[in-house]
C-alpha positions in Angstrom: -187.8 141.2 52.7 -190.7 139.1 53.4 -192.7 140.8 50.6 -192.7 140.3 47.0 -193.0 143.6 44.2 -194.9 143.9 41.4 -192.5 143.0 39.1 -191.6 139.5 41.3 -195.4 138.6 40.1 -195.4 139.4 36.7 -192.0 137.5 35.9 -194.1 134.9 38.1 -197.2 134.8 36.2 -194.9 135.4 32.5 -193.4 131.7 33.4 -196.5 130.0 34.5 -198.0 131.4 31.2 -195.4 129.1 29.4 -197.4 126.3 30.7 -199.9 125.8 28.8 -198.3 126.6 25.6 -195.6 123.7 26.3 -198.2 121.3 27.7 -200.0 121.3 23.7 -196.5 121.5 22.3 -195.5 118.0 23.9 -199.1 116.5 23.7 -198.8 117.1 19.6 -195.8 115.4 19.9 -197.2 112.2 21.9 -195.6 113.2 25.1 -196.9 113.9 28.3 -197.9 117.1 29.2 -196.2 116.5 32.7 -193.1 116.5 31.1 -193.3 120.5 30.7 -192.3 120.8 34.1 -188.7 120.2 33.9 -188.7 123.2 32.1 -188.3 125.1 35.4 -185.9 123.2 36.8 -182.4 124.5 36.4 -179.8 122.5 34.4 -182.7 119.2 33.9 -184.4 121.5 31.6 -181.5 121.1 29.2 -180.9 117.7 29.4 -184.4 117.5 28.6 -184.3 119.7 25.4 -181.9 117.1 24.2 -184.0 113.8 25.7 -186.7 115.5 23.6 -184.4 116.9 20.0 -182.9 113.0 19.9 -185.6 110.4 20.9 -188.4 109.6 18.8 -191.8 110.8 18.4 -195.0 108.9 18.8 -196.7 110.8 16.5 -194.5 110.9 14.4 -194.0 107.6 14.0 -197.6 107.1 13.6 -197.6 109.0 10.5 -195.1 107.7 8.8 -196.9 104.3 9.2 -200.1 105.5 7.6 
C-alpha cells in the first residue's frame, strides 16, 4: 500500500508534463505562468477556465492599441 506502480508515475509525470505547455500558453496571453497551477486543483480549475474565457487579455489589448 505504501508503494506506488508504474503506471501511478507515468499518469504522475503525463500531468506534470502539462506544465510547461500551460505556463507559455498563459505567458502569451499576459498572464502569469503561476496561474497554471489551479489547473490541478479540483473544481478551482473550472472556475478558472471561465476567470480566464471572460476577462480580458493584456496582450491582447496591447495589440489592438498598436
Amino acid at each position: 500500500m505504501g508503494s506506488m506502480s508504474i503506471w501511478h508515475w507515468l499518469v504522475v509525470l503525463l500531468l506534470l508534463a502539462q506544465i510547461i505547455p500551460i505556463v507559455k500558453i498563459l505567458s502569451k496571453a499576459g498572464f502569469s505562468g503561476w496561474w497554471s497551477i489551479i489547473g490541478f486543483l479540483p473544481l478551482v480549475n473550472i472556475l478558472g477556465v471561465w476567470i480566464f474565457a471572460f476577462t480580458k487579455w493584456p496582450n491582447v489589448a496591447e495589440l489592438r492599441k498598436s
